[in-house]
PALUMGU-196451 format. One record per residue: residue number from 1; residue in one letter; x, y, z of N, C-alpha, C, O, CB in turn. Coordinates in Angstrom, 1 decimal. Glycine has a CB too. Example, Ala and Ser with C-alpha at 12.3 -4.5 7.8 and 13.67 -1.06 7.14 Angstrom:
REM PALUMGU-196451
  resi  resn   neast  nnorth     nup  caeast  canorth    caup   ceast  cnorth     cup   oeast  onorth     oup  cbeast  cbnorth    cbup
     1     A    13.2    -5.7     7.8    12.3     -4.5     7.8    13.2    -3.3     7.8    14.2    -3.3     8.5    11.3     -4.5     9.0
     2     S    12.8    -2.2     7.1    13.7     -1.1     7.1    12.9     0.0     7.9    13.4     1.1     8.0    14.1     -0.6     5.7
END
This chain:
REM PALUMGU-196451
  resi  resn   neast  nnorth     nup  caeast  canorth    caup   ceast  cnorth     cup   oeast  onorth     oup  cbeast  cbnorth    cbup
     1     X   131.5    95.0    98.8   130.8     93.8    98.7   129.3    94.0    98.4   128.8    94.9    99.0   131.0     92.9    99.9
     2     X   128.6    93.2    97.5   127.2     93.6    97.5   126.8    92.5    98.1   127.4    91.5    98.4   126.5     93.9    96.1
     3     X   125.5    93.1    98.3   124.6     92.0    98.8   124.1    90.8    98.4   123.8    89.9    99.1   123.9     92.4    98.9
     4     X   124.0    91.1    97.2   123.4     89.7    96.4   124.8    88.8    96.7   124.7    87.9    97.5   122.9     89.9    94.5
     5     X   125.9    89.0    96.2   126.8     88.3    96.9   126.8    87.4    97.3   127.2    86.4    96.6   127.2     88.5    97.5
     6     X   126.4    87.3    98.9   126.2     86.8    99.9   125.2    86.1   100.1   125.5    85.1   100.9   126.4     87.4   100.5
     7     X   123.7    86.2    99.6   123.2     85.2    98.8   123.7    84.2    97.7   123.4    83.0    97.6   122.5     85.6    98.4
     8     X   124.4    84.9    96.7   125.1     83.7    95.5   125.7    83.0    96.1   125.8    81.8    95.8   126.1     84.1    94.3
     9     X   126.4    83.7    97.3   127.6     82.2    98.0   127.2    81.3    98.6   127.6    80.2    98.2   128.6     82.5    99.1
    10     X   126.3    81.3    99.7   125.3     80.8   100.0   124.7    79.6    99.5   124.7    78.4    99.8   124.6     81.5   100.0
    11     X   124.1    80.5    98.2   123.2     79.3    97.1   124.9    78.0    96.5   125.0    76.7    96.4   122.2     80.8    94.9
    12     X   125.8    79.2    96.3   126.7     78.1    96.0   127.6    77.1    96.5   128.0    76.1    95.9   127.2     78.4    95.6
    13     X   127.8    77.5    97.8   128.1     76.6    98.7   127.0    75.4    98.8   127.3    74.2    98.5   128.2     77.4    99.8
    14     X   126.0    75.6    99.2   124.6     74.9    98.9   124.4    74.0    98.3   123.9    73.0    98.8   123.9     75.5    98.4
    15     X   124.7    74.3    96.9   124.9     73.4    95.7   126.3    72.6    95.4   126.5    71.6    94.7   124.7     74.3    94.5
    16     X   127.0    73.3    96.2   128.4     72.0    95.6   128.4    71.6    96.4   128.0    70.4    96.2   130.0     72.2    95.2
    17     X   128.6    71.8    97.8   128.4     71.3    99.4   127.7    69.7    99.2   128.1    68.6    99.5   127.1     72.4   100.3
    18     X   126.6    70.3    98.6   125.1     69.1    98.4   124.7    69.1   100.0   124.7    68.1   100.7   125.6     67.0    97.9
    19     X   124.4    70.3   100.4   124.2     70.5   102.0   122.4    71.2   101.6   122.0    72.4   101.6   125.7     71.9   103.0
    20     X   121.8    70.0   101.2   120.5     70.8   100.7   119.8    70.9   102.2   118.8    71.7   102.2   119.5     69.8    99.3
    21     X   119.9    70.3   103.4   119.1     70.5   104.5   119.3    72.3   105.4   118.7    72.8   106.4   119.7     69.1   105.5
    22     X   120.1    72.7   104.4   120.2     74.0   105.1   119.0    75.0   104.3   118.5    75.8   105.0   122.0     74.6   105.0
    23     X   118.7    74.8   103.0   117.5     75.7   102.4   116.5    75.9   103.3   116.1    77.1   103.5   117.0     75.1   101.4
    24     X   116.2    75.1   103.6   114.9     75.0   104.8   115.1    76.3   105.7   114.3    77.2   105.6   114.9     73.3   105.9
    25     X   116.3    76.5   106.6   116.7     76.9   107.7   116.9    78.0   107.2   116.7    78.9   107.9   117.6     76.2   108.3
    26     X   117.7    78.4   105.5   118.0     79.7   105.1   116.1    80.1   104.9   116.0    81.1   105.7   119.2     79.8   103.5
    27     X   115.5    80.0   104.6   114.1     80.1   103.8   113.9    81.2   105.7   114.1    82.3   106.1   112.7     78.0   103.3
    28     X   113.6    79.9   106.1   112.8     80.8   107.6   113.4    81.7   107.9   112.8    82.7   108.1   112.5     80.2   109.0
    29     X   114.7    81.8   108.1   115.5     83.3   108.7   115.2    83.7   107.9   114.2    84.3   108.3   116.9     83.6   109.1
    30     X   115.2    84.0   106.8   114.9     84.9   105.8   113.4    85.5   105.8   113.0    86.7   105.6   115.2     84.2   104.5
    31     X   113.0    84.7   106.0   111.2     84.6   106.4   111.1    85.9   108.1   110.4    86.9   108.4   110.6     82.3   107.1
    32     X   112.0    85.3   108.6   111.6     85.8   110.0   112.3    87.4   110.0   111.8    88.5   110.4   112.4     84.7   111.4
    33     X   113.6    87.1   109.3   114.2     88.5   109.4   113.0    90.0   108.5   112.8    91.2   108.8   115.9     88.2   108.4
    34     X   112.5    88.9   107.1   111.3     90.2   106.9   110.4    90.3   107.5   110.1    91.5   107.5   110.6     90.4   105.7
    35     X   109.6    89.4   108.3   109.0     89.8   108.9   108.6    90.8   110.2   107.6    91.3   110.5   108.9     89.2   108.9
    36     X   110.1    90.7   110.7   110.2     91.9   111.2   110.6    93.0   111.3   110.6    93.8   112.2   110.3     91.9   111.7
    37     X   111.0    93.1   109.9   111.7     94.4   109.3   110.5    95.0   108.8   110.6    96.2   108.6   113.0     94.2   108.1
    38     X   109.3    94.5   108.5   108.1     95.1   108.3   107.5    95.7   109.2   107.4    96.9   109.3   107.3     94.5   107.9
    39     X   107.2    94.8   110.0   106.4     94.7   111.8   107.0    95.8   112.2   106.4    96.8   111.8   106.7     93.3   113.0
    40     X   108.2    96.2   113.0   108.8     97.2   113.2   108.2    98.8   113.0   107.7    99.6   113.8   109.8     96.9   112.4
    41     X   108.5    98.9   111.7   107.6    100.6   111.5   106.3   100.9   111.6   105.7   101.9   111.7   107.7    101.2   110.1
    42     X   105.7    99.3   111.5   104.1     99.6   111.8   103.7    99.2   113.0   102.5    98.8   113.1   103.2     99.0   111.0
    43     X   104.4    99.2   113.9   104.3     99.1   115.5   103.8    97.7   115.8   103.1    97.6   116.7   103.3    100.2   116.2
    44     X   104.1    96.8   115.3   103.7     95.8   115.4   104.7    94.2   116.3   104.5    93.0   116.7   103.2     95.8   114.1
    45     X   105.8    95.3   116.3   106.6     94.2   117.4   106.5    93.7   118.4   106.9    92.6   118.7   107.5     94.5   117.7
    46     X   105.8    94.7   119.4   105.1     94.0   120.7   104.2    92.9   120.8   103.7    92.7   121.9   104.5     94.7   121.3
    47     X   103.9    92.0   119.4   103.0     91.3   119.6   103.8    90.0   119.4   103.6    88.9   119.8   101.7     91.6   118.8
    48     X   104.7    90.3   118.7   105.7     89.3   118.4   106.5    88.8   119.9   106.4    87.6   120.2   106.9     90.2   117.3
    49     X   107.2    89.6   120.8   107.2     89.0   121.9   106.8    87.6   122.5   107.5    86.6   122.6   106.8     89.6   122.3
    50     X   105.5    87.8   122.9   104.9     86.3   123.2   104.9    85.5   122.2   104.4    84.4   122.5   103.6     86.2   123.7
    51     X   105.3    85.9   120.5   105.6     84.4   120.4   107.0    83.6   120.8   107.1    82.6   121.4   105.5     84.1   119.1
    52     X   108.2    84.6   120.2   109.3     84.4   120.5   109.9    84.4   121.6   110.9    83.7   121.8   109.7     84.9   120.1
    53     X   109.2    85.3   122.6   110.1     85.3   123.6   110.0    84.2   124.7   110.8    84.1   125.6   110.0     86.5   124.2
END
C-alpha cells in the first residue's frame, strides 16, 4: 500500500461523502503531526509539553 493512497482516499471519501467539515480537522493533524516530526530531532519537544499537555 503506498502512502499517497491513503491521502487519495481520504480526499475521496471527502468529496463524495460531501463531508467537507472534516478538511479543517485533517489540515491540523497533519499540521501537528509535522510539527513534531521536526521538533523531535532538534530537541525541541520539551517545550511542546506545556502546550499540550
Amino acid at each position: 500500500m503506498r502512502k499517497m493512497s491513503i491521502f487519495r482516499e481520504l480526499w475521496l471519501f471527502v468529496r463524495t461523502q460531501k463531508r467537507w467539515w472534516l478538511l479543517p480537522v485533517l489540515v491540523i493533524l497533519i499540521l501537528l503531526g509535522f510539527i513534531i516530526a521536526v521538533a523531535e530531532p532538534l530537541g525541541l519537544l520539551p517545550f511542546f509539553y506545556p502546550i499540550f499537555g
